[in-house]
Each structure stands twice: as C-alpha cells, then as structure tokens.
Wavefront OBJ file of the C-alpha trace (Angstrom):
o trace
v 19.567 14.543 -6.788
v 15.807 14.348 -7.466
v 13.993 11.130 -6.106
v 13.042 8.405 -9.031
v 9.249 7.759 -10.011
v 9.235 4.775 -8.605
v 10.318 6.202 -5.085
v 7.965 9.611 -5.348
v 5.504 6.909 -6.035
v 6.571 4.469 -2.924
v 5.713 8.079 -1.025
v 2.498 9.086 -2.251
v 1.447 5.588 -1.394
v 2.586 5.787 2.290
v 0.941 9.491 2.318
v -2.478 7.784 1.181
v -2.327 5.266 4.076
v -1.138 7.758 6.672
v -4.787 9.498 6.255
v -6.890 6.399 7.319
v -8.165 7.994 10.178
v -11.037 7.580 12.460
v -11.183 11.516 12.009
v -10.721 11.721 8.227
v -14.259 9.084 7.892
v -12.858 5.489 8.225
v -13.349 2.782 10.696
v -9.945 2.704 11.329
v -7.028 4.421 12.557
v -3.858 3.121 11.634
v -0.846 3.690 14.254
v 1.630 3.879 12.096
v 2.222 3.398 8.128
v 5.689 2.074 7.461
v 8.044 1.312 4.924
v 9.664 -2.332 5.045
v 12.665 -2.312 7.260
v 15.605 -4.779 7.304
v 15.227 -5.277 11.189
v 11.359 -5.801 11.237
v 8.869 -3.569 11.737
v 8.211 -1.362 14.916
v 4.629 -0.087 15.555
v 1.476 -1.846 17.197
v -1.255 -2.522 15.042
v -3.285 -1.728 13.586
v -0.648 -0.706 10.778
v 0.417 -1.375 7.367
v 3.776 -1.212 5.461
v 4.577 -0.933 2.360
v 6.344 -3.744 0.408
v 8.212 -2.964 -2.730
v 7.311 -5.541 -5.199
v 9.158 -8.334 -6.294
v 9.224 -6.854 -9.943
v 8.884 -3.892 -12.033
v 8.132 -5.014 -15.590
v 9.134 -2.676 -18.615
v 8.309 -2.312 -21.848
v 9.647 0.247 -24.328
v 7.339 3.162 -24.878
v 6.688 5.508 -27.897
v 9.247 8.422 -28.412
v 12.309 6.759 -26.002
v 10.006 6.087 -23.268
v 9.982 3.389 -20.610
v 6.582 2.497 -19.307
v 7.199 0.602 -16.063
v 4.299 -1.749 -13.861
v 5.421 -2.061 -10.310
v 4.239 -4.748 -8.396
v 3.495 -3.086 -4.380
v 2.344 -4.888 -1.450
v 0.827 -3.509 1.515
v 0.833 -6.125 4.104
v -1.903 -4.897 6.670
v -1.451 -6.018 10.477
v -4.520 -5.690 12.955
v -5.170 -6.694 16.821
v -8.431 -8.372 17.795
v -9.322 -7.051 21.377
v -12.687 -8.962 22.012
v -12.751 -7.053 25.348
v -12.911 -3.550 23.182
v -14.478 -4.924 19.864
v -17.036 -7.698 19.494
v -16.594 -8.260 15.924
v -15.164 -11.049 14.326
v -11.291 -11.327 13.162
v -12.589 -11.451 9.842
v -15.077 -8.690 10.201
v -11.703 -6.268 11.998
v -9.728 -7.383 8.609
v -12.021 -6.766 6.400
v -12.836 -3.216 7.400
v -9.265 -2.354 7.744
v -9.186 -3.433 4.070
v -11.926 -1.321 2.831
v -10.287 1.450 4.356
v -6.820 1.230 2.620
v -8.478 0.514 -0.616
v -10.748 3.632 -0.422
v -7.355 5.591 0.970
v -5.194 3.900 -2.539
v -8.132 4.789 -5.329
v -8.678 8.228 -4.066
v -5.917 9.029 -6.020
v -4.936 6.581 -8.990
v -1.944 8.402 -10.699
v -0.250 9.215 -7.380
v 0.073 12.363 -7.311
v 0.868 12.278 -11.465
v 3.640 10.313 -11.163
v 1.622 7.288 -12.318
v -0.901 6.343 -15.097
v -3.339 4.246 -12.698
v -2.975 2.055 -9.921
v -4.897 -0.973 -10.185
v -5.847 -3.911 -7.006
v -4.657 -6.666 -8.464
v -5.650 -9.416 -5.063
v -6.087 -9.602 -1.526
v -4.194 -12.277 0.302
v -6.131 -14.847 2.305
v -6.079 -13.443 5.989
v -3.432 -15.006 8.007
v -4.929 -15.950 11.409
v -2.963 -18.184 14.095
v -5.889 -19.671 17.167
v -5.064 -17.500 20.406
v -2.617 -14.858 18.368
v -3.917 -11.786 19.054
v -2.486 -10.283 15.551
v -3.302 -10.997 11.719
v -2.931 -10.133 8.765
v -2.914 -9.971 4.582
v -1.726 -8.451 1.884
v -3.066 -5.704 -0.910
v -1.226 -6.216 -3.798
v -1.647 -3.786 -6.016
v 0.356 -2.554 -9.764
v 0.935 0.963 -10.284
v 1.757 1.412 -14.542
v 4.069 4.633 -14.652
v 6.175 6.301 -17.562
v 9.416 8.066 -17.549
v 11.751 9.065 -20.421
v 14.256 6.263 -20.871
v 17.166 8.396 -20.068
v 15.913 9.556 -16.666
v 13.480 7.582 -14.140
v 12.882 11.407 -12.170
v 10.640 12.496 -14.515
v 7.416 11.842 -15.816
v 5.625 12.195 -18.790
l 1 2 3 4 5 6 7 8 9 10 11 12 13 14 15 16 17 18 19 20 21 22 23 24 25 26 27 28 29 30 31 32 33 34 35 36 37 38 39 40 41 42 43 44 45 46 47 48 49 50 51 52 53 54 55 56 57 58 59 60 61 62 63 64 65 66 67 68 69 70 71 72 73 74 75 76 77 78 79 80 81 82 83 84 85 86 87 88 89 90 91 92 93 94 95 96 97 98 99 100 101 102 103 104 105 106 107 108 109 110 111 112 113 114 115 116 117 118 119 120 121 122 123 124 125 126 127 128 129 130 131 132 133 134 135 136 137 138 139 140 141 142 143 144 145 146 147 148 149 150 151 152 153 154 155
C-alpha cells in the first residue's frame, strides 16, 4: 500500500534535516533527526525530531479535492559545552535554528507532495540554570492537496 501525503511529507521533512551538516555548509551537525517516539527520544544533541501537529485542517477543493494544512513541529535540542564553545546558549540556539530553517525552505513543496511550507513561529528557547540541554520549537504548516478519494496522491 502506497504511503499517504501527509506521511511522504513527514519524510521529506526528516530527509531535509538529516543534511544539516558541518560538511554540507552549516554550523551545525545534527546527531541524529528523529521522528517522535512513544518511549522518548534516544540521541545526544544536538538533534531535532519531528512532531506531527496537533491538527490538519481541510477544506474542500475544486474538482473533489481535499486541500489539507498540517500543523509540524520540530522541537530542536542542543548541548552548551562552554569548555568546546564560548558562545552563548542563545547564540548555540539560534544558529542551530538558522540551519533547520535554511535545510526546510530549500525545498517548499517537499519533494511535490506539498504546495508550500510556510514558518509559522519559533518557540521561546527553553533554558533550565546549570542544564546542560535546551531547546524550542519550529512550527511550521505545510498546505498539500490530494483527491478526496485517496490521500496517496497528489495533484
């Protein structure tokens, strides 16, 4: 059975993050690029995952189509090691986040499964005094379009 829109989708997004690279041009290397997981996640930071959204809002399309904007999260995760890097958490956070957004827009439709994929905010950093880790969220909507009778293909 082929994979739904909204799951291709899910993948090109993960695909985008797993080529923030030191190598590939950005200040960054992320370890590992996951997709939630009931039990937690498993990989040192600096990482992301990918959070399905708490909605996917549709509206009826011309010619029995269903045009669909899902809501996507990408909670980013980083480790301040003032022994190895001298900036500031809030300098390490915010060039993790320039990286992921340059990694998202390189490719708006996602592969053409999607119409555009559009920021939408950036969460305030979440920093705890003496926690090595922090993090925020990217949330992001990604507008898509599928026939009504199957969510596998677009149009």
């Amino acid at each position: 059975m082929a994979d739904s829109l909204r799951e291709l989708i899910m993948q090109d997004l993960q695909t985008s993050l797993q080529a923030v690279t030191v190598e590939n041009g950005y200040s960054h290397t992320l370890t590992a690029v996951e997709r939630l997981l009931q039990r937690g996640q498993s990989s040192q930071p600096p990482m992301a995952y990918l959070l399905e959204g708490d909605d996917d809002i549709v509206t009826e399309g011309p010619n029995h189509l269903v045009t669909r904007n899902l809501s996507v999260g990408v909670v980013l995760v980083v480790r301040q090691d003032e022994s190895e890097d001298a900036r500031s958490a809030s300098e390490a956070m915010n060039a993790l986040v320039a990286d992921c957004q340059k990694a998202i827009q390189q490719d708006p439709q996602r592969g053409g499964f999607a119409i555009d994929t559009n920021e939408q905010s950036i969460s305030a950093v979440q920093i705890e005094e003496g926690m090595p880790e922090l993090s925020c969220t990217l949330a992001y909507r990604v507008n898509y379009r599928h026939r009504r009778d199957d969510a596998t293909a677009a149009v």
